[in-house]
C-alpha positions, -999 to 999 in steps of 0.1 A, spaced: -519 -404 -577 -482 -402 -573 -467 -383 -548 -433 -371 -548 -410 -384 -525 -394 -354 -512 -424 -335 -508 -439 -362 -484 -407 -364 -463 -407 -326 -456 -448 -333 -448 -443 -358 -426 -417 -343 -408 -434 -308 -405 -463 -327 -383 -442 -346 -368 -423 -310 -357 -454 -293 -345 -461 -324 -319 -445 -328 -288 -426 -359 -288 -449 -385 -272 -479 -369 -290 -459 -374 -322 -455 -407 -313 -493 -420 -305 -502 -401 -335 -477 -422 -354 -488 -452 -338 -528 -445 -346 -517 -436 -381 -522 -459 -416 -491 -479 -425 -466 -451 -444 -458 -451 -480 -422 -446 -467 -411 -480 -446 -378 -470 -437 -389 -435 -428 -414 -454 -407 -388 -481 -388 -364 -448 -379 -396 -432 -364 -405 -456 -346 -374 -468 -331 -372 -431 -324 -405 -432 -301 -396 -468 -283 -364 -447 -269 -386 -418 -256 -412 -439 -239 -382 -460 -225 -365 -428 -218 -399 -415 -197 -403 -447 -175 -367 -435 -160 -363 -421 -126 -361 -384 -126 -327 -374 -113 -343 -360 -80 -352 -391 -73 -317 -406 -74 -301 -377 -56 -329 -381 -26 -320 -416 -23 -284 -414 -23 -293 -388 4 -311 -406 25 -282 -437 21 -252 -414 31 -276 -401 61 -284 -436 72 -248 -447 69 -237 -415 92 -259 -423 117 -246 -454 121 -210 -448 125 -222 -420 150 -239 -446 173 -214 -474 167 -186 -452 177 -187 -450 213 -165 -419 231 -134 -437 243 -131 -445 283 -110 -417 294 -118 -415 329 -108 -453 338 -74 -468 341 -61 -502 347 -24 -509 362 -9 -543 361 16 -550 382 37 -586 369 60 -582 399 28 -586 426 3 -607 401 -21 -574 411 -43 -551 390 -54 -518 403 -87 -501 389 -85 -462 386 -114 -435 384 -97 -407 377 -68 -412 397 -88 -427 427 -83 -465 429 -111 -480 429 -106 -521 434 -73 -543 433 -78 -576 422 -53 -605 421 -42 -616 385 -23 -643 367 3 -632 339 27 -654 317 45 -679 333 73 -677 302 83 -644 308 76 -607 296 81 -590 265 59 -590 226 78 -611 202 57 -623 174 48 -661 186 57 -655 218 39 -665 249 51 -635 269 30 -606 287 40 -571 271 42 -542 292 39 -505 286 9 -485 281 -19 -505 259 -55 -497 260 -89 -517 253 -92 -523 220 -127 -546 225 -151 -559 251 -161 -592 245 -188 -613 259 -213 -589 276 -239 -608 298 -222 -643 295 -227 -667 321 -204 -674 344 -174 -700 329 -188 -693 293 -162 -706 267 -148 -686 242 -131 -700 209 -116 -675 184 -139 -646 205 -171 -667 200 -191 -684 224 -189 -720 222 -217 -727 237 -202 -749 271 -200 -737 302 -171 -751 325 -169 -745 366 -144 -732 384 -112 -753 394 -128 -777 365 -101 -804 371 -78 -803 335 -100 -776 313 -82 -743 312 -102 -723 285 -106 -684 276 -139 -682 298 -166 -652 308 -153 -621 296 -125 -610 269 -110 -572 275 -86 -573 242 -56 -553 243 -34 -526 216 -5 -519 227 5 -483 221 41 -482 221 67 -500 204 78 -528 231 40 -540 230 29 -531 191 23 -570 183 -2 -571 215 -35 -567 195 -17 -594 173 -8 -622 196 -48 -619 211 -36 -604 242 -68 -601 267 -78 -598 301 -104 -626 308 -116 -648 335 -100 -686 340 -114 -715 352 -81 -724 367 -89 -699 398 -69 -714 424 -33 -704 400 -49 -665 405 -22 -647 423 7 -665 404 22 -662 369 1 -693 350 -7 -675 319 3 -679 284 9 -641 279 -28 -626 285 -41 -618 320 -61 -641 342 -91 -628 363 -110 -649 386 -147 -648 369 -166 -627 391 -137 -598 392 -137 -601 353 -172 -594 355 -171 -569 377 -142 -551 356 -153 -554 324 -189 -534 336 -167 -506 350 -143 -497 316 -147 -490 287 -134 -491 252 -105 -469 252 -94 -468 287 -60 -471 295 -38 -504 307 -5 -496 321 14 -531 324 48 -526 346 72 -554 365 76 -527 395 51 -529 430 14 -522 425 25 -489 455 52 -479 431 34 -477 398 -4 -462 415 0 -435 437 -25 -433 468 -27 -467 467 -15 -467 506 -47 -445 511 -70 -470 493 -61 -500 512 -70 -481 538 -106 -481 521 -101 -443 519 -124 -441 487 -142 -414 468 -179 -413 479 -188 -414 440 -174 -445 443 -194 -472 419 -173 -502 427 -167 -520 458 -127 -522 470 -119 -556 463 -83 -567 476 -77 -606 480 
């Protein structure tokens, strides 16, 4: 019996209408071998992309998770990105190797510091102390031991005394500086901190190479109190002439909120 080509076609392709898709498709599958071969390879090609195209995520799918990614990532900017210290502020006075400790206007401690012993100003490659207003950029080195080194902002791993006879390394805590005004902008630059010395017994004198020395227990001590954010005034004028009240602090006239304990050495 011969059938006619274009009779079959219009046939096979009326069936093949009244199926849905994938039905069409296991019907074609369960089906004898066609009279028509290349009718048959289209059609089946056809059926391998819709049973590819139905193993495919459904578009929901891909919009929840990107959802749930740019949630996730919010959340995490949110609780990595601390409110700056505002209520804290830290004077440095070059002239007196002295740093006063504000709460709101109260001092709070003075400790002795070192500063450079080259001079003040921020030149690029320069081993100067800037001065201005700057403000903490970073804390580094929460819970280090005592005399902790730090290479590059990481721990090395040693531990060196106080007064260690010929080690002078970054030690104990890092406060890293910005400056915020022209005459310090290369500050953040140059590595600029305030961090603890092993080389205690130059505290009180200009010994630095541009960043300012702490003894490591005030470093400690600081560096709990302020935060990120808070304010460093830098100035080559009296520690009395730059805080004012200070004349009442060092008469331990303190707030009774008071955290800290007036240090003054």
């Amino acid at each position: 019996m011969r059938i006619n080509n274009r009779n079959a076609r219009r046939l096979w392709g009326a069936q093949a209408a009244s199926l849905s898709r994938p039905a069409a498709c296991r019907t074609h599958a369960r089906s004898p071998r066609p009279l028509f071969i290349e009718h048959s390879k289209s059609f089946s090609a056809g059926c391998r992309k819709e049973q590819a195209g139905s193993l495919r995520f459904p578009d929901i799918s891909r919009n929840t998770i990107r959802s749930a990614a740019l949630v996730a990532v919010a959340i995490f900017y949110l609780t990595s990105c601390a409110a700056p210290d505002t209520q804290h502020h830290i004077v440095i006075s070059t002239r007196e190797q002295k740093l006063a400790l504000l709460d709101r206007s109260n001092v709070m401690a003075i400790y002795p510091v070192s500063t450079s012993k080259f001079g003040l100003g921020d030149w690029r490659g320069s081993r100067f102390t800037p001065l201005g207003q700057l403000q903490i950029a970073e804390k580094i080195g929460g819970n280090a031991s005592p005399g902790t080194v730090f290479k590059d902002r990481r721990r090395t791993g040693e531990i060196v005394q106080a007064n260690s006879p010929g080690r002078d390394p970054i030690v104990t805590r890092i406060l890293w500086l910005r400056g915020l005004e022209a005459q310090n902008a290369n500050a953040f630059g140059r590595d600029i901190y305030i961090h603890g010395t092993p080389e205690e017994w130059r505290i009180g004198s200009a010994a630095s190479y541009g960043c300012i020395r702490m003894r490591s227990s005030d470093i400690i001590q600081l560096y709990d109190i302020v935060g990120v954010g808070a304010s460093v005034t830098i100035l080559n004028v009296p520690l009395a002439t730059a805080v004012p009240g200070l004349v009442t602090a060092s008469a331990h006239s303190m707030a009774p909120t008071n955290p800290a304990p007036f240090v003054m050495r």
